[in-house]
C-alpha positions in Angstrom: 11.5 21.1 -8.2 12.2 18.2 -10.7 10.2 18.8 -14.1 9.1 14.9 -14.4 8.5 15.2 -11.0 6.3 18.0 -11.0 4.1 16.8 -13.9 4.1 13.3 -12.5 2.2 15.4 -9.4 0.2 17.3 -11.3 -1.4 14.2 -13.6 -1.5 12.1 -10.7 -3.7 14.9 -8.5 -5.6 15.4 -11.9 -6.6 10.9 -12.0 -6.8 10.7 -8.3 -8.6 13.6 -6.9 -11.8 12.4 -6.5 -11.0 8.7 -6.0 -13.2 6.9 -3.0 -11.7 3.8 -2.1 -8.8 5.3 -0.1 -6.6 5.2 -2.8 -7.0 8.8 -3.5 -4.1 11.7 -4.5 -3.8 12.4 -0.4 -2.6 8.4 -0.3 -0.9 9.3 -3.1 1.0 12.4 -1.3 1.7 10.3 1.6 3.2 8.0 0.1 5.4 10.2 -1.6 6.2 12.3 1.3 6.8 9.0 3.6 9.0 7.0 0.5 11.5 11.0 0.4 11.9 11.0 3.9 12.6 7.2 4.5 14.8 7.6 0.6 17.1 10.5 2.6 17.3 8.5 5.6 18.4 5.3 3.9 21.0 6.8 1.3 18.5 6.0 -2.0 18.0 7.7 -5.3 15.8 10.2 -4.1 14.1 11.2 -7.6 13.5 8.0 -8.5 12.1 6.8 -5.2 9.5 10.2 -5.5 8.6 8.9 -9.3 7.5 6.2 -8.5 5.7 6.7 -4.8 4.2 9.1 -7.5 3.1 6.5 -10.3 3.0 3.7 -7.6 -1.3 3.3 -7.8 -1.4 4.0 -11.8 -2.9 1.4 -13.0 -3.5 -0.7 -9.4 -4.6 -4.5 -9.6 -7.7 -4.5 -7.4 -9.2 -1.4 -9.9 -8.5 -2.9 -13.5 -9.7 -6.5 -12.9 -6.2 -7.7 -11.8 -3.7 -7.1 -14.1 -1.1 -6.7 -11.8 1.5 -5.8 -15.1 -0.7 -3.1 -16.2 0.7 -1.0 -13.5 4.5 -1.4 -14.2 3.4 -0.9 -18.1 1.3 2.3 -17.4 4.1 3.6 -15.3 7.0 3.7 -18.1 5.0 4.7 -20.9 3.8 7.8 -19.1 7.4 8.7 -17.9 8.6 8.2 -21.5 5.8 10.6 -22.8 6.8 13.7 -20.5 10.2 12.8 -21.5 11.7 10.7 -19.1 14.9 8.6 -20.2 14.5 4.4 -20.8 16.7 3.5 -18.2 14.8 6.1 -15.7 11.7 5.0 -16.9 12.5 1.6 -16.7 13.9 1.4 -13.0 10.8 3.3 -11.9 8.7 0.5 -13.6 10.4 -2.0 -12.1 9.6 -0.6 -8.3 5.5 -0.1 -8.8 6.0 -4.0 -10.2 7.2 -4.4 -6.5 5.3 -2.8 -4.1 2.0 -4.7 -3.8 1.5 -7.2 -1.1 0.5 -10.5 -2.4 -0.7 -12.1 0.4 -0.2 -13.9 4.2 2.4 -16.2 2.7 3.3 -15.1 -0.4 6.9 -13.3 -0.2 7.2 -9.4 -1.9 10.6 -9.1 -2.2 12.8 -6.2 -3.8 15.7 -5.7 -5.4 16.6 -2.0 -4.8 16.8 0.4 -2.2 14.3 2.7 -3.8 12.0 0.0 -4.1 11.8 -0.3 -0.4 11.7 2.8 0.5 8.6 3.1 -1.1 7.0 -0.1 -0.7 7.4 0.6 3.1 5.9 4.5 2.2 2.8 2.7 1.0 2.6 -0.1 3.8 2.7 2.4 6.4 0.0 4.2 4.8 -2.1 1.1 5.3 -1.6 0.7 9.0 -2.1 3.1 12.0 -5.2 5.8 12.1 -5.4 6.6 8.3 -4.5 3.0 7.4 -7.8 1.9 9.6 -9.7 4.6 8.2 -8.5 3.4 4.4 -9.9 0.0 5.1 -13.1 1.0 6.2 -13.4 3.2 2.8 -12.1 0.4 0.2 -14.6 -2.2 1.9 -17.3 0.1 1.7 -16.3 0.7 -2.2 -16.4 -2.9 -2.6 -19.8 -3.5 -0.7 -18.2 -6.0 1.9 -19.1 -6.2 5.7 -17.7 -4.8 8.6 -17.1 -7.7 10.4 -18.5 -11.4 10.6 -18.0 -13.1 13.8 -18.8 -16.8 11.8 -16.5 -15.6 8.5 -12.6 -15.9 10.3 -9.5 -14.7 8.3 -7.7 -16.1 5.4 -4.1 -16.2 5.6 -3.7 -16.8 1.5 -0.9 -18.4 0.9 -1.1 -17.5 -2.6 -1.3 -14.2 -4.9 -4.5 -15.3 -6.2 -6.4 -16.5 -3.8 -5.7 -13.1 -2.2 -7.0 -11.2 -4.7 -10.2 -13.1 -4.8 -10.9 -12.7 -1.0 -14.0 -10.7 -0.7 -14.0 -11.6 3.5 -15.5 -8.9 5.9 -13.2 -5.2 6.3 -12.0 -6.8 9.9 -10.4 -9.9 8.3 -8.1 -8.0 6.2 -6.4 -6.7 9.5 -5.2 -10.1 10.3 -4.7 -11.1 6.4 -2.6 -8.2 5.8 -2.4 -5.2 7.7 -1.3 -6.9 11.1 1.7 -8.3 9.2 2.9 -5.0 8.1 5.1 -4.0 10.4 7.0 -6.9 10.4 7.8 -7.2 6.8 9.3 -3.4 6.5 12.3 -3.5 4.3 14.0 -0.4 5.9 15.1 0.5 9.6 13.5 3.8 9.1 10.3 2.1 7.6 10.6 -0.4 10.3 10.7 2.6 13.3 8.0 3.9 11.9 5.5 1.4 11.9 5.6 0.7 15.3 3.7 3.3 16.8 1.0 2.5 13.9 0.9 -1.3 14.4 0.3 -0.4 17.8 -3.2 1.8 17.4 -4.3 -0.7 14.8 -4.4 -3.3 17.8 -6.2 -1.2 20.5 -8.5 -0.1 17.9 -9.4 -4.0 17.7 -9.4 -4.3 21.2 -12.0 -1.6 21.4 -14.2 -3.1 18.3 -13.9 -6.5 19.8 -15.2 -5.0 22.8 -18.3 -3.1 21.5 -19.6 -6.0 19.3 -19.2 -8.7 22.1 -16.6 -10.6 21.3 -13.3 -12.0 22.4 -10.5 -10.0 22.1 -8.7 -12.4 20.5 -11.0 -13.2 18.4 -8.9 -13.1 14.9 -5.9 -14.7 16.8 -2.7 -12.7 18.2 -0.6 -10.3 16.9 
């Protein structure tokens, strides 16, 4: 295997391990495992779409008080200290500055093929039976609700606002999660996601269901 790519495992199991809010070194691996196999698929720069599936949650926003630059800045310092080139370095930097979603109706573009690859790794990992599990555990590691019929979702049109929303772990299906699938930036990502967006809406149907209330209760998607 790849040396940087090997340490950049290894460092990344040693931070994550025993991380509780679902953004653990198992998110980690399957995002890195996802981001290869869409990379192969889609013709990218395999080692540099692995580096930074790798470094993608370094420094994450919603951990460090939200600084979403500290990231981006964590990620090419470490790959210069295990003696990674700049321009390496730099283009992996440049794809963890791109992957986070930013809200309902705020656009997350990207400018390379590797960058999409894994910015759809880590979507996907958000959505179908781990991604529902993952936002029961980040809700529960930031106190909110389960669900509040009377509190209805956001759709934040703007990076901020999203990061301030502290609405009930139901709302962030429809303020984010829902949307996934159709803002995959790759065919292969966008295959994927289908079968995933699919369970995420009869696992709604279900809760909806058991707590009373209409199906459509956060509005259709």
């Amino acid at each position: 295997m790849n040396e940087l790519i090997s340490i950049c495992e290894a460092e990344m199991k040693a931070k994550f391990s025993d991380e509780g809010s679902g953004h653990d070194w198992f998110h980690i691996l399957r995002v890195r495992n996802s981001a290869e196999k869409i990379a192969v698929a889609e013709g990218a720069n395999v080692e540099i779409t692995i580096l930074a599936a790798l470094l993608h949650d370094i420094d994450d926003h919603k951990f460090n008080g939200g600084d979403v630059k500290a990231g981006p800045i964590a990620a090419y310092n470490f790959l210069l200290s295990i003696g990674a080139k700049t321009d390496l370095a730099q283009s992996v930097a440049d794809i963890v500055d791109q992957v986070t979603f930013k809200g309902a109706g705020v656009d997350t573009p990207v400018t390379s093929i590797e960058a999409a690859c894994v910015q759809d790794a880590d979507r996907l990992d958000a959505i179908g039976a781990i991604g529902v599990a993952r936002a029961f555990a980040f809700g529960g590691c930031k106190g909110r609700l389960l669900f509040d019929p009377d509190d209805v979702p956001a759709p934040h049109q703007d990076f901020e606002s999203y990061k301030a929303n502290k609405g009930a772990t139901i709302n962030h299906f429809f303020e984010k999660l829902l949307l996934l699938k159709d803002r995959m930036q790759t065919n292969t990502g966008r295959a994927l996601a289908n079968d995933r967006h699919a369970f995420m809406q009869q696992f709604l149907f279900e809760f909806f269901d058991e707590w009373g209330v209409s199906r459509n209760w956060g509005g259709e998607k």
